[in-house]
C-alpha positions as a Markdown table, in Angstrom:
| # | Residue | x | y | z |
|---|---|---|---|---|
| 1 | Unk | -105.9 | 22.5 | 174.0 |
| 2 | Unk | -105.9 | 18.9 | 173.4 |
| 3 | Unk | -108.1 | 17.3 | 170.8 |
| 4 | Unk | -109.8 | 13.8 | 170.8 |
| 5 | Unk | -111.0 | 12.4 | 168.1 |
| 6 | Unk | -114.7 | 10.5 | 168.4 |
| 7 | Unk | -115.1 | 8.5 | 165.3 |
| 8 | Unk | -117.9 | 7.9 | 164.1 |
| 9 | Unk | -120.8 | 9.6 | 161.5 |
| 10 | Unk | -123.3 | 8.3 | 163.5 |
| 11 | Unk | -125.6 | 12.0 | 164.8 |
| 12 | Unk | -127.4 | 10.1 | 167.6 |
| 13 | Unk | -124.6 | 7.6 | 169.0 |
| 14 | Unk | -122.7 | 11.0 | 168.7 |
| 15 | Unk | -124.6 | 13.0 | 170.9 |
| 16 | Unk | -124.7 | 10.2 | 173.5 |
| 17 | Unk | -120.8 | 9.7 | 173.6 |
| 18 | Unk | -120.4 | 13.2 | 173.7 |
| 19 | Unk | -122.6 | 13.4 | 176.4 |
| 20 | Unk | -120.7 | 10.6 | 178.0 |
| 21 | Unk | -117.3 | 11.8 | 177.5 |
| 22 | Unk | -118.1 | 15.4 | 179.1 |
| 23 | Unk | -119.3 | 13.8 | 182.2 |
| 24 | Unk | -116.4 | 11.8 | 182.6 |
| 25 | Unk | -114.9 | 15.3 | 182.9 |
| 26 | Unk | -111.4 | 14.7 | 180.9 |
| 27 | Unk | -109.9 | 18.4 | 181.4 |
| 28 | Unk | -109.8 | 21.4 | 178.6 |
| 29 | Unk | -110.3 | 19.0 | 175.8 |
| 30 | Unk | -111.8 | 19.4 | 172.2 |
| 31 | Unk | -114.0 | 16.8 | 171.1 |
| 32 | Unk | -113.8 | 16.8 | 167.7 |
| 33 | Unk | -115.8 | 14.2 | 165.0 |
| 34 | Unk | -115.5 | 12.2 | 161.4 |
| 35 | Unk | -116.5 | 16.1 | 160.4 |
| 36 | Unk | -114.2 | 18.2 | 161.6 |
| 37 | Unk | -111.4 | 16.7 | 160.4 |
| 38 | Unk | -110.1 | 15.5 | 156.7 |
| 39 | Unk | -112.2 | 13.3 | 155.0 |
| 40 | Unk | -110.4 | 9.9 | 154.5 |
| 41 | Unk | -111.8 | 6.5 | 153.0 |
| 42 | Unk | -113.5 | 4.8 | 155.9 |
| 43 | Unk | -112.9 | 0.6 | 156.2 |
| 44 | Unk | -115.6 | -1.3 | 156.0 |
| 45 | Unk | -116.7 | -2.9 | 159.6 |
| 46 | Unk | -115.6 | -6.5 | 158.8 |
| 47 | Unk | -114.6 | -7.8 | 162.3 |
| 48 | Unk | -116.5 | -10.9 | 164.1 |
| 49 | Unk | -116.5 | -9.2 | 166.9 |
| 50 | Unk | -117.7 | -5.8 | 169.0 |
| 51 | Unk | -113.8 | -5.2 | 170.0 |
| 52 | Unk | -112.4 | -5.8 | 166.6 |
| 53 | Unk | -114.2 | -3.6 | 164.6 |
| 54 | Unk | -114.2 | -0.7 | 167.8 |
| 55 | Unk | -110.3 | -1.3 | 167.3 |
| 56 | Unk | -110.4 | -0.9 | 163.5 |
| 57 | Unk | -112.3 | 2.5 | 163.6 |
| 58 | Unk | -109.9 | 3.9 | 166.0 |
| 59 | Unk | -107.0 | 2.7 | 164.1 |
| 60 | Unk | -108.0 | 4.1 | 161.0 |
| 61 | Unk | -108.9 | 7.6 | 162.6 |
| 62 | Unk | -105.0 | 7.7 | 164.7 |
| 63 | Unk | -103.6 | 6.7 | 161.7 |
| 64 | Unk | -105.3 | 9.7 | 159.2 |
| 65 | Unk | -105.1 | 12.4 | 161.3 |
| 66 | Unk | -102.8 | 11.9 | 164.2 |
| 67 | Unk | -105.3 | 12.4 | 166.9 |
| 68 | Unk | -105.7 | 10.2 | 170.2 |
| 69 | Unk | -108.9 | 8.8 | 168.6 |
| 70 | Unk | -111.7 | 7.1 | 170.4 |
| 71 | Unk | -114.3 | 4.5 | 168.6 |
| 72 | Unk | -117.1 | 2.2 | 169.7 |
| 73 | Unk | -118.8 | -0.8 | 168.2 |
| 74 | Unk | -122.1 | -1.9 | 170.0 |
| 75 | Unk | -125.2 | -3.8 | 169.3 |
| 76 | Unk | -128.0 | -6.1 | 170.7 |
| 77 | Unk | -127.6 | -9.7 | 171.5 |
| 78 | Unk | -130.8 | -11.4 | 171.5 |
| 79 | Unk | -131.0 | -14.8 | 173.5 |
| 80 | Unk | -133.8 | -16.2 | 171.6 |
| 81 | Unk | -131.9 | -15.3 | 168.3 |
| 82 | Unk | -128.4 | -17.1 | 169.8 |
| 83 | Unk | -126.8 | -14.0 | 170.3 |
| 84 | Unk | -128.1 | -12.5 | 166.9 |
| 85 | Unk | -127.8 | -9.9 | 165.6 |
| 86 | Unk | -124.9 | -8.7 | 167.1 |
| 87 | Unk | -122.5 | -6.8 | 165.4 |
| 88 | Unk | -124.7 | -6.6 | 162.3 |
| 89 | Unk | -127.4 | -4.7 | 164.7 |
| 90 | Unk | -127.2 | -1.5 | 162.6 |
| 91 | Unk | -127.5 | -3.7 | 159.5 |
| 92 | Unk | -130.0 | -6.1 | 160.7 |
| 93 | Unk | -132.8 | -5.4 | 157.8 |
| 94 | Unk | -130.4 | -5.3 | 155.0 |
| 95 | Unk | -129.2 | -1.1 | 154.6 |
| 96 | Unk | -127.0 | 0.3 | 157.2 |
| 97 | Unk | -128.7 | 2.2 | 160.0 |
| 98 | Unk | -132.3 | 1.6 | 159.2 |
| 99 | Unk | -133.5 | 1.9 | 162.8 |
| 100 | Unk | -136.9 | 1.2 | 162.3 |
| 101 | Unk | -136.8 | -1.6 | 159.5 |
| 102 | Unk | -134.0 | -3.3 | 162.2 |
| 103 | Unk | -136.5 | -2.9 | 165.3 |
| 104 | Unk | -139.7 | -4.2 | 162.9 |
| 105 | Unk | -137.4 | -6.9 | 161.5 |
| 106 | Unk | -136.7 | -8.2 | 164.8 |
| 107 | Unk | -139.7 | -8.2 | 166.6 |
| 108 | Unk | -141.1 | -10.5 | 163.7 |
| 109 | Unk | -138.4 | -13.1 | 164.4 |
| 110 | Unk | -139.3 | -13.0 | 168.1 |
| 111 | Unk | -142.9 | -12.3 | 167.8 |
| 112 | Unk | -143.7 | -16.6 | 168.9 |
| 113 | Unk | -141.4 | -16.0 | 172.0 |
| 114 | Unk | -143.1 | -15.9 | 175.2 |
| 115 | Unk | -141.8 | -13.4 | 177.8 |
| 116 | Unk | -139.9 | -15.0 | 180.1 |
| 117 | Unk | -137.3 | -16.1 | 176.9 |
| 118 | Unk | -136.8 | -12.6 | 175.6 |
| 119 | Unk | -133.7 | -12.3 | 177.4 |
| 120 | Unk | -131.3 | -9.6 | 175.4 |
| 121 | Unk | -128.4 | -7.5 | 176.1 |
| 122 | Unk | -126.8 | -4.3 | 175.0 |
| 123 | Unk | -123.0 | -4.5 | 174.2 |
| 124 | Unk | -120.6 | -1.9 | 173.7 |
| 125 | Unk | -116.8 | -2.6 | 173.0 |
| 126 | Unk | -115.2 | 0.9 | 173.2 |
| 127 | Unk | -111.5 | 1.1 | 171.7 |
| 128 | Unk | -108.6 | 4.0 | 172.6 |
| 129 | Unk | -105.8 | 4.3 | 170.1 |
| 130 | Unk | -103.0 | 6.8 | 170.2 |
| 131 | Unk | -101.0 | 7.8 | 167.4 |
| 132 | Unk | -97.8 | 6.2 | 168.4 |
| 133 | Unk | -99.6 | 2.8 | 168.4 |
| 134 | Unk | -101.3 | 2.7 | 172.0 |
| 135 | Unk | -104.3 | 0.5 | 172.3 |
| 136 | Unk | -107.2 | -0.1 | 174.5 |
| 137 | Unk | -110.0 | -1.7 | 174.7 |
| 138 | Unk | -113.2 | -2.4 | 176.8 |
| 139 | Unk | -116.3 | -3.6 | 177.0 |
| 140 | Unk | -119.7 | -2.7 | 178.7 |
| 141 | Unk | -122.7 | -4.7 | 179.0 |
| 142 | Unk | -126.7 | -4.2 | 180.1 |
| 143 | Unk | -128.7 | -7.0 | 180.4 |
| 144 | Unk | -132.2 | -6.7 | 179.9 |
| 145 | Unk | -135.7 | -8.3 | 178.2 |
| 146 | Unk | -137.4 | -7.0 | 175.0 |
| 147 | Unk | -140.8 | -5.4 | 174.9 |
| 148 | Unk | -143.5 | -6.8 | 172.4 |
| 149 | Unk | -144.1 | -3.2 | 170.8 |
| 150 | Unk | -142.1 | -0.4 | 170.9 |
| 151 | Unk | -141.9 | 2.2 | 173.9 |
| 152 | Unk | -140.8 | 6.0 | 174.1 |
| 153 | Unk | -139.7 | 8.5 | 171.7 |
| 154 | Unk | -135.6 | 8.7 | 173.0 |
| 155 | Unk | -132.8 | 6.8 | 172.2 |
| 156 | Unk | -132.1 | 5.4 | 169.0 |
| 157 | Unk | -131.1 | 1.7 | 167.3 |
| 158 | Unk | -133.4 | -1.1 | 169.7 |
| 159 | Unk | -134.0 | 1.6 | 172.5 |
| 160 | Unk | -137.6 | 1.4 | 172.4 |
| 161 | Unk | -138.0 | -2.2 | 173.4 |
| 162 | Unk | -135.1 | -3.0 | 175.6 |
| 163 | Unk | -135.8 | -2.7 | 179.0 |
| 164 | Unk | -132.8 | -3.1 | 181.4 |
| 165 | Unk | -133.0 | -5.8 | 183.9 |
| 166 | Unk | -134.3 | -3.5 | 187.4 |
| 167 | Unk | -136.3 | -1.6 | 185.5 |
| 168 | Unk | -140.0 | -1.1 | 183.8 |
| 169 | Unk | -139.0 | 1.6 | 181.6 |
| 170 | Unk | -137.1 | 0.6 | 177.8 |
| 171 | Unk | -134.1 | 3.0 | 177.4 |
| 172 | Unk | -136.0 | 5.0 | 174.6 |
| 173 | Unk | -138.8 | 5.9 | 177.9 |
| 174 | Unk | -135.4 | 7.2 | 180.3 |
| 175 | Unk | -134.4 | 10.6 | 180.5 |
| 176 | Unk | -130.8 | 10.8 | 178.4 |
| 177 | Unk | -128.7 | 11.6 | 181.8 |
| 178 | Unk | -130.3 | 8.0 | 183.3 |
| 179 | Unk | -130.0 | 5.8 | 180.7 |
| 180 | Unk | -126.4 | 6.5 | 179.8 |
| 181 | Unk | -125.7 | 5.9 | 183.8 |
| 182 | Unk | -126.4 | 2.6 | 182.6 |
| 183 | Unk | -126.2 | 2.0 | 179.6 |
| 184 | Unk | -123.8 | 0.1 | 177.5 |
| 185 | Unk | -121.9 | 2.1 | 176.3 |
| 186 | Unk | -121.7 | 4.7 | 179.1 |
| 187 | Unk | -120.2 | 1.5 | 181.0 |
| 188 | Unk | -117.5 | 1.3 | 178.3 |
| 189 | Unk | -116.6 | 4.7 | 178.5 |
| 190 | Unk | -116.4 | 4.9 | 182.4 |
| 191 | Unk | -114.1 | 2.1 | 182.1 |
| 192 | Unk | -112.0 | 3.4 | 179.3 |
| 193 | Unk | -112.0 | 6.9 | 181.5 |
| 194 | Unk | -108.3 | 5.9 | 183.1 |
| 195 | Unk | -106.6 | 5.2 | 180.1 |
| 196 | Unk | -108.0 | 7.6 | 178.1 |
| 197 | Unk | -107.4 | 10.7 | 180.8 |
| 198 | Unk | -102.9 | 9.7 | 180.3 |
| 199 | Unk | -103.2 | 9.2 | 176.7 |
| 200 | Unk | -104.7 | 12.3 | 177.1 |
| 201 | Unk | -102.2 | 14.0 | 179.2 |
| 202 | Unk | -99.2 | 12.7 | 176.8 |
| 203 | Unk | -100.8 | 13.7 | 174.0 |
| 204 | Unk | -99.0 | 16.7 | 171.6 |
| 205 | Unk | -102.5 | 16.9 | 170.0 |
| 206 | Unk | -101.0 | 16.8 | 166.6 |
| 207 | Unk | -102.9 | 18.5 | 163.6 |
């Protein structure tokens, strides 16, 4: 069977690009993560952009274990905040991955900003590399407004006060299966589905 790897540490963002990757149906594949395989020295995320540090993960994973490797970078750009944070989203509060310090942090900054400015969207880059040096990369975008408190229990990151433009619900109120129909980064991966189904099909799915 062919093995992909999905690189990233991340439990949440996992379980929402596994659930993205399985309903892009790619064949008798293993999806295998950062844990299943041998631990390496991870690179710190020091790109300017979404696409340049997606395409520095999936470097770093082809090139330690041989695996077709997938990797996404994604955060929230903020209108009000001239684009901001960006790709220091998971870092926005100072620690990596502090959802709630992030989300608090944030709504302060924005807290004068009446609603018609809180324009935002959700950006994903995702990047393919295969071990013989094949590289893709795309990009998926939601635009949307931010809520003034947070709303709904699902999700993870700026979820519960993102609302997607059509919509009255923030992604954190939607049901998983709807929100990565639209979502950012189930836009990426739909788009990366082509590319990523012949790497795939070429691939010796080398240990």
């Amino acid at each position: 069977m062919t093995r992909l790897l999905v690189a990233t540490r991340n439990r949440k963002k996992l379980d929402e690009l596994h659930r993205i990757l399985v309903s892009i149906d790619l064949g008798a594949v293993e999806l295998l993560t950062l844990a299943d395989v041998p631990e390496y020295e991870e690179v710190p995320e020091t790109g300017a952009t979404f696409e340049e540090n997606a395409l520095l993960k999936a470097r770093e994973g082809a090139r330690h274990t041989g695996l077709v490797t997938v990797a996404d970078d994604s955060g929230l750009a903020v209108d009000a905040l001239n684009g901001m944070p960006g790709v220091l989203s998971a870092r926005w509060s100072g620690g990596h991955g502090d959802d709630a310090a992030n989300l608090d942090l944030l709504l302060a900054q924005i807290s004068d900003v009446p609603a018609e400015r809180r324009g935002a969207a959700f950006v994903c880059a995702a990047a393919l590399v295969t071990p013989d040096g094949g590289e893709e990369v795309v990009v998926g975008r939601v635009d949307g407004t931010l809520t003034s408190e947070p709303r709904g229990d699902g999700g993870f990151g700026y979820d519960p006060i993102f609302v997607p433009t059509g919509h009255s619900r923030t992604t954190a109120e939607m049901p998983a299966e709807e929100k990565d129909q639209l979502s950012h980064r189930g836009r990426a991966l739909r788009a990366l589905a082509g590319p990523l189904t012949t790497a795939l099909a070429t691939s010796t799915g080398a240990n």
